[in-house]
N, C-alpha and C positions, 0 to 999 in steps of 0.2 A: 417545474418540469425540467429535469434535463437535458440539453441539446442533444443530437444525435449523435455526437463526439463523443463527448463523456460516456454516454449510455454505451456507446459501442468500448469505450478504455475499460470500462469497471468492469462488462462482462468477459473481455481479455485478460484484462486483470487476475479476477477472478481465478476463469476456467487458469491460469499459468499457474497461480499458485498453489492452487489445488491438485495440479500435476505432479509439483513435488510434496505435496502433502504436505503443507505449510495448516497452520492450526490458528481457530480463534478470529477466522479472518471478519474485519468489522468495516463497514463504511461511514462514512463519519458526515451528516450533511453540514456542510457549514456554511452554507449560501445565506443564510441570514443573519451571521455573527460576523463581526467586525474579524477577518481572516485572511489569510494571503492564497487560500485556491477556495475553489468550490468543492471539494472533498476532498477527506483523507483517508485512504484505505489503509488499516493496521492488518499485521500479519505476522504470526509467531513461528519460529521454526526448534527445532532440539541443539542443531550446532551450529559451528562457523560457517562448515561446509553446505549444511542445508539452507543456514540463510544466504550464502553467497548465491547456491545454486537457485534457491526461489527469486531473488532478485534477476540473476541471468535468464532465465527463464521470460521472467517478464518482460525486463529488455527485450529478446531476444521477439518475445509474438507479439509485440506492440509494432519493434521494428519492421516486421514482414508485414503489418496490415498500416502502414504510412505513417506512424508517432512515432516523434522522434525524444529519447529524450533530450530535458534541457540542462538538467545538472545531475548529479550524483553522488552522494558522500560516503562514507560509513568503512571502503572496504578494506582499512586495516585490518582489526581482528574480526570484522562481521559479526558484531554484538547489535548492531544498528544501519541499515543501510537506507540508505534515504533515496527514493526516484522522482525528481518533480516532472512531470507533465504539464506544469501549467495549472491547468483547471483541476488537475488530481494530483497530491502527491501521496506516495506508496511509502507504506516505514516497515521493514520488514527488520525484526526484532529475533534475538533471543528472551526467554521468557522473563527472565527475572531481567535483563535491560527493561523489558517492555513493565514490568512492575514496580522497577524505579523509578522512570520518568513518567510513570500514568498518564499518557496521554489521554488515554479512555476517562480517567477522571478529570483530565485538565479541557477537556472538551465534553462533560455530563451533558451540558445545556443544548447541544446537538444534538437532532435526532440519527439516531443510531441504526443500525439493519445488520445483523449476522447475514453473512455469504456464505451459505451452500451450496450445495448441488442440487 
């Protein structure tokens, strides 16, 4: 069962990325694999600009309801932006980045969930 924290990030999460029409968005359970958070949320965008802006996005409504990020990688060309939260971290992709390092296959044994509306 997820705490009330998480439960409340993934549905922030979420609803941010869906704002900017971010595509593909997956949840990744990894509470029972040997893993460095308890989720991963995957999330595909068309360009630099859209995965910048779904990543700020996120930032941005996580920060208004008291989560703070802890690190952050990626935004040179924004092919790959990384958001750790701790307990969730967010990979927000272009597509073919997101097809070359499969994380979706590198994490099969996970139970998985599509996020929609």
């Amino acid at each position: 069962m997820k705490n009330i924290s998480s439960k409340k990030k993934i549905e922030l999460i979420r609803n941010a990325a869906l704002a900017k029409k971010a595509r593909d968005i997956a949840l990744l359970d990894l509470r029972k694999l040997p893993a460095i958070s308890d989720y991963f949320i995957l999330a595909s965008g068309e360009s630099s600009t859209q995965i910048e802006t779904i990543a700020g996005n996120i930032e941005k409504e996580l920060a208004l309801n008291g989560f703070k990020v802890w690190h952050r990688e990626g935004t040179g060309e924004a092919r790959w932006i990384l958001l750790d939260y701790g307990d969730i971290v967010v990979h927000v992709f272009h597509k073919e980045t997101r097809d070359f390092y499969g994380l979706d296959r590198l994490w099969h044994d996970s139970p998985r969930r599509k996020l929609k509306k």
